[in-house]
C-alpha positions in Angstrom: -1.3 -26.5 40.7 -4.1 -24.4 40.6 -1.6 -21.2 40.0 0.1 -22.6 36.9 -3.5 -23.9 35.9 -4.6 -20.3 35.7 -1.3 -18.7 34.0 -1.7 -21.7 31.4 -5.6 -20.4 31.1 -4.1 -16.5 31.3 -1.9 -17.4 28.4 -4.1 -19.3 25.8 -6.3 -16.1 26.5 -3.7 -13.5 25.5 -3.0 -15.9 22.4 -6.3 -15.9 21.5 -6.8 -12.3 21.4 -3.7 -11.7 19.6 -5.2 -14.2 17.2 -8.7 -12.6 17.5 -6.8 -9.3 16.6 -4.6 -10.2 13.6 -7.5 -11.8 12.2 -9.7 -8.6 12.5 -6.6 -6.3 10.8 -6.0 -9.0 7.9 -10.0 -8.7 7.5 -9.4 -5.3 7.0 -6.2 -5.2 4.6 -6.4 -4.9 1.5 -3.1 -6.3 1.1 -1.1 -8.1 3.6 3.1 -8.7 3.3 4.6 -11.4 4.7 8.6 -10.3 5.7 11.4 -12.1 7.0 13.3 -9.4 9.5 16.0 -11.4 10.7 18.5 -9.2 10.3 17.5 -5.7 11.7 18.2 -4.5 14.3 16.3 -2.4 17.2 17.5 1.0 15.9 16.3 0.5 12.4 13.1 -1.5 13.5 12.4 1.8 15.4 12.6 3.8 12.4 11.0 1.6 10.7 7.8 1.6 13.0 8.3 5.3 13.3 8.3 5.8 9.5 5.1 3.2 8.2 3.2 4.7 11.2 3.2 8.1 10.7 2.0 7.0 6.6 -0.8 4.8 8.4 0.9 1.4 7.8 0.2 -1.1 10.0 3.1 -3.3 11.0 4.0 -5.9 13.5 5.9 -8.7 14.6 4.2 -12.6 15.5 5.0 -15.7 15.6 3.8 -18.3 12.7 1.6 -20.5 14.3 -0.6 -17.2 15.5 -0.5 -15.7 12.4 -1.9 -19.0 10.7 -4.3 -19.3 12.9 -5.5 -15.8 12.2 -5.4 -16.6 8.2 -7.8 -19.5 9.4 -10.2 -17.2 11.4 -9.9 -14.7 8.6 -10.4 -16.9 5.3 -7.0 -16.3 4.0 -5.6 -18.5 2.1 -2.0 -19.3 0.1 0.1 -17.6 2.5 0.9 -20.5 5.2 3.6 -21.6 3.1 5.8 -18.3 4.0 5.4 -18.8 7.3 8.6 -20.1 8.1 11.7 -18.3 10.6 11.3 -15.0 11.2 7.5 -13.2 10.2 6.4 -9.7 10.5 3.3 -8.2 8.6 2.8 -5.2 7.1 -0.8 -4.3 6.1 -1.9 -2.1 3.1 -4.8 -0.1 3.0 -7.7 0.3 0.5 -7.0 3.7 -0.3 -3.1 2.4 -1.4 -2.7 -1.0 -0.7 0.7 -1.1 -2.8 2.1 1.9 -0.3 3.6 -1.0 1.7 5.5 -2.1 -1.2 6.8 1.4 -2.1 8.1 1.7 1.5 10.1 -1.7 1.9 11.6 -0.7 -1.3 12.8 2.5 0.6 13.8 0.7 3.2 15.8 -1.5 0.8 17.7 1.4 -0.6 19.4 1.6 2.4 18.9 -1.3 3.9 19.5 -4.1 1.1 19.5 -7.5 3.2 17.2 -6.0 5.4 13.5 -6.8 5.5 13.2 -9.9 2.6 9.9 -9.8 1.4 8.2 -13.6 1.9 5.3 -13.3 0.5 1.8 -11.0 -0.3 -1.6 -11.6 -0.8 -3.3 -8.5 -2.9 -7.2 -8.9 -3.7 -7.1 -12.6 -2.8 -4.2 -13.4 -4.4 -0.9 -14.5 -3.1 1.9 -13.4 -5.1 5.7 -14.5 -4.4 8.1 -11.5 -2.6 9.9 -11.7 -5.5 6.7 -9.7 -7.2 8.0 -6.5 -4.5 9.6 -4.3 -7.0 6.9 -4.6 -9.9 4.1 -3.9 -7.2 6.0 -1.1 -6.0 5.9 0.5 -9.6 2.5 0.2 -9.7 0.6 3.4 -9.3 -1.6 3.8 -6.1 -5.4 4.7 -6.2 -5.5 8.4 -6.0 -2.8 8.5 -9.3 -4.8 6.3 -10.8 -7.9 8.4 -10.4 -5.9 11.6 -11.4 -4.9 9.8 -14.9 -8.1 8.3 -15.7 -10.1 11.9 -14.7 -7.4 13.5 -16.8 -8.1 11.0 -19.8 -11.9 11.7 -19.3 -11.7 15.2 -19.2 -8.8 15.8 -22.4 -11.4 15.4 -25.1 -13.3 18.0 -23.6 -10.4 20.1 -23.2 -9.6 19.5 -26.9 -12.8 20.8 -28.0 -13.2 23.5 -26.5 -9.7 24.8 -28.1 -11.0 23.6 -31.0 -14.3 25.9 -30.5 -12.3 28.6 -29.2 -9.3 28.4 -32.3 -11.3 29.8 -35.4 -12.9 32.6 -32.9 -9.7 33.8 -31.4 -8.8 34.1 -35.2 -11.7 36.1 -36.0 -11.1 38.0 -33.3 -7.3 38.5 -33.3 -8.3 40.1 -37.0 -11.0 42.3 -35.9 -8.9 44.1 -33.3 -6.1 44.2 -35.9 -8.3 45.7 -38.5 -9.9 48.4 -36.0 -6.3 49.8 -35.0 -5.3 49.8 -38.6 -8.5 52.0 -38.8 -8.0 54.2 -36.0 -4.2 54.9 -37.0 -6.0 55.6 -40.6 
């Protein structure tokens, strides 16, 4: 008795950490996607894992009732309802949390019935995995940063060849009228 009493104990303990870890990563996310992965198989899984870890994505395998209880630990809410069948989770970080959504789109290319996306919380909100496609359009931090320093620094830009247009005139006359002297 006293064996199966400890494996019982051994076991709620490894479920709790898993919990205990989940909940720490989801903490962490910026966005979280919920996928149903049914339908691939070990070869492309391993590519898959390959793939999103070499980009920094986080992504992993567990079983519903874990994952729920991690949401619990981790204040997350509106994404128990997509915990049904099969769930793996693929985590987004602040620096691009739609960077997920670009790679299962990948994926999709070659891989359409692979991979369903179930659902997606982004900055507290829970979007359907229908949303997928329009989040992968969306650009990720750094672009966003490079168009808005671009918009900042245009006017600026325009000045100056404002500034320097009437000069370069006045200049670009100048050194015409000094060679018409020097030939002269």
């Amino acid at each position: 008795m006293e064996k199966s009493g400890k494996k019982i104990s051994l076991q709620k303990q490894k479920k709790q950490e898993l919990i205990d870890s989940l909940a720490k990563d989801f903490s962490a996310a910026a966005s979280i996607y919920l996928l149903d992965f049914q339908k691939i198989t070990v070869l492309q899984d391993n590519a898959l894992r390959l793939n999103l870890r070499k980009k920094g994505i986080s992504y992993r395998a567990a079983k519903n009732r874990l994952v729920r209880e991690a949401f619990k630990k981790s204040n997350i809410t509106g994404l128990d309802a997509y915990l049904k069948g099969t769930t793996s989770i693929m985590l987004g970080t602040a620096e691009d949390p739609m960077l997920p959504a670009r790679e299962i789109v990948e994926f999709h290319k070659a891989n359409p019935e692979i991979l369903k996306a179930k659902g997606i919380s982004l900055d507290n909100s829970t979007l359907k995995g229908s949303e997928l496609e329009n989040l992968a359009k969306m650009p990720g931090k750094n672009e966003i940063l490079g168009q808005v320093i671009s918009l900042a620094l245009s006017p600026g830009a325009n000045l100056i060849a404002l500034i320097k247009g009437p000069g370069s005139k006045i200049a670009g006359q100048i050194k015409a009228l000094e060679q018409k002297l020097e030939t002269a």
